[in-house]
C-alpha atoms as one frame of an Amber mdcrd trajectory, in Angstrom:
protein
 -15.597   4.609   5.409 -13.711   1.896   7.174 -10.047   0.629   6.289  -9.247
  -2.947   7.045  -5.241  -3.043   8.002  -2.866  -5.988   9.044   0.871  -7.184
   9.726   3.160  -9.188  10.230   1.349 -12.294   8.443   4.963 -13.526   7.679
   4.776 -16.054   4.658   0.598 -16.919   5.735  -1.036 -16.600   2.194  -4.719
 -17.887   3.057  -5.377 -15.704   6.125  -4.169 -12.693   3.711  -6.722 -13.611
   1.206  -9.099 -14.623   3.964  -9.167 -11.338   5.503  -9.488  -9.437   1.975
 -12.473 -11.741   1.369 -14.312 -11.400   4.662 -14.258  -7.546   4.346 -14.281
  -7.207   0.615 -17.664  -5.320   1.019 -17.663  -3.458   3.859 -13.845  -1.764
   3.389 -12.931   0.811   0.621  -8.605   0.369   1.352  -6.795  -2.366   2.678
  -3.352  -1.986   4.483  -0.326  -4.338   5.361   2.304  -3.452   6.991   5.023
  -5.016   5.993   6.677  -8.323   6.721   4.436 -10.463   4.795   7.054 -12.515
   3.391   5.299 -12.787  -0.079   6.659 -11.456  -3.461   5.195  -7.848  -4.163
   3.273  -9.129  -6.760   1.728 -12.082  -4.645  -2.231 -12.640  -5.670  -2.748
 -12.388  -1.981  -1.353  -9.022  -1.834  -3.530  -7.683  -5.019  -5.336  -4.872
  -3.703  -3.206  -3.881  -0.592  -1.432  -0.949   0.271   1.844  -2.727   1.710
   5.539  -1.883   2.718   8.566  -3.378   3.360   9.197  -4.823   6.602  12.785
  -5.926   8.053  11.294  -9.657   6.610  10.884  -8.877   3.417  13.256  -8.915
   0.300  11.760  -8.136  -2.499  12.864  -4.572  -3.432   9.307  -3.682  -4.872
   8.003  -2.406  -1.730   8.846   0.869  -0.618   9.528   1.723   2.905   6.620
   4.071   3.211   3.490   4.971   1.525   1.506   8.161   2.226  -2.329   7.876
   0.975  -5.184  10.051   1.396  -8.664   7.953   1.725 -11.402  10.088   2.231
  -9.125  12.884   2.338  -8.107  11.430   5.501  -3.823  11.680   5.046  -2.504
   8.116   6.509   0.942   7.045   6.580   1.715   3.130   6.496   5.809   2.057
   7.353   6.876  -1.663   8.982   8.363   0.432  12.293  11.925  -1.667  11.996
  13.594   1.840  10.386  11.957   3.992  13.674  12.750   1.752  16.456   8.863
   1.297  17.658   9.830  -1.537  19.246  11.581   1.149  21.991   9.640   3.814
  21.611   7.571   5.730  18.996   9.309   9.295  19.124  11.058   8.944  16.066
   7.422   7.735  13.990   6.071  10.884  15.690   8.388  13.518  14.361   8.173
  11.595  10.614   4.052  11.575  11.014   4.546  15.284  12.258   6.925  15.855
   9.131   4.666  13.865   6.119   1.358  15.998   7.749  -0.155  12.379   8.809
  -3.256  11.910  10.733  -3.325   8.533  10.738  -0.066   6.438  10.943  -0.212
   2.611  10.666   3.068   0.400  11.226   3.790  -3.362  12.446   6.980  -4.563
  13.560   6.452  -5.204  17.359   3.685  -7.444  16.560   1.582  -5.892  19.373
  -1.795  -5.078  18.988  -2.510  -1.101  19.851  -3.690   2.153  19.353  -2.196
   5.630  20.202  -3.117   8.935  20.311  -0.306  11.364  20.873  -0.285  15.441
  19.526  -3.461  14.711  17.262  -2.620  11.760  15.701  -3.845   8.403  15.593
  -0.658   5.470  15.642  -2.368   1.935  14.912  -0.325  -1.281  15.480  -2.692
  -4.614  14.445  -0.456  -6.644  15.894   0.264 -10.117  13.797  -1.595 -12.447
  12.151   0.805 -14.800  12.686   3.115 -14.544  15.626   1.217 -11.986  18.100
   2.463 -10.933  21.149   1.123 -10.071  24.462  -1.939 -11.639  23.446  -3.019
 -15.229  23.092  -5.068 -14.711  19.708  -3.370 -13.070  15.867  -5.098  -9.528
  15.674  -5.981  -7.108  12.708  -7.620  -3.812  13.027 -10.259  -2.301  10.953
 -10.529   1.385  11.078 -14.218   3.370  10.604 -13.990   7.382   9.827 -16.980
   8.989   9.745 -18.040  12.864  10.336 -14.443  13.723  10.652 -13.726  11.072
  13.859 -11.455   8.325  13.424 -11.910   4.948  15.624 -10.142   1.735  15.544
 -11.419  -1.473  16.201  -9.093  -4.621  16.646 -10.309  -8.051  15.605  -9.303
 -11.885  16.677  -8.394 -13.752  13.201 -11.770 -15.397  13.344 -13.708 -11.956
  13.485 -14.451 -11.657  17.386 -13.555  -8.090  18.245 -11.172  -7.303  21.501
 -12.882  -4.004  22.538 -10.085  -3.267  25.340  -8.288  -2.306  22.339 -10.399
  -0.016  20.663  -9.821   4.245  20.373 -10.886   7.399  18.661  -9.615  10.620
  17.534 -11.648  13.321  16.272 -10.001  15.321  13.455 -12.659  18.176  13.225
């Protein structure tokens, strides 16, 4: 099962749609993590799980949202409310409190992966403004036999495998 899972697009509507389209056969879930800039009910955003990031007004997206895919518990939140852009303590004791496995946020718009007590802390990074890296990044995670792996992609679909981890949940 793979989950395809970007941020920080900030106000780009056909690289939303773009990615849905380019995985719209190989991914069961899709994930943004907030700051998109677009209305909640956008046509781009159709078919996303999506929070609010510090970017985006429209009160129709919550702050978090839990979801169980493959009975694989994942929690998605923008970061801005945790300070991730500091450190990730405060994520960890929420993750550690909502039972997450898998915890996906944005914010910092750095591309990365982390596994800390278990868990499995994805950042794509931004389609838009990314930094630390020349290229906008989104990450597609595969579970499969109970191990969780991460891959991070270039907007045009080359992947960066210095990124890449894996958790095993078994």
């Amino acid at each position: 099962m793979k989950i395809l899972i970007t941020s920080d697009s900030h106000g780009l509507t056909k690289e939303v749609a773009m990615l849905k389209q380019r995985h719209e056969d190989d991914v069961i879930a899709r994930i943004h993590c907030g700051d998109s800039e677009l209305p909640f009910e956008a046509p781009e955003m159709d078919g996303y799980y999506r929070v609010a990031g510090n970017c985006d007004y429209d009160r129709a997206y919550p702050d978090i949202e839990e979801l169980s895919v493959a009975e694989l518990p994942i929690l998605i939140t923008h970061g801005h409310l945790y300070g991730v852009k500091s450190s990730l303590g405060p994520l960890e004791e929420l993750a550690a409190k909502k039972d997450a496995k898998v915890v996906c946020y944005g914010h910092s718009h750095v591309a990365r992966a982390d596994v800390m007590d278990g868990r499995l802390y994805i950042n794509p990074g931004s389609i838009r403004l990314p930094k630390q890296s020349p290229h906008p990044t989104y990450a597609i995670l595969t579970y499969e036999d109970g191990i969780a792996t991460v891959r991070f992609y270039t907007l045009d679909g080359n992947e960066v495998p210095e990124l890449e981890k894996s958790v095993s949940f078994k």
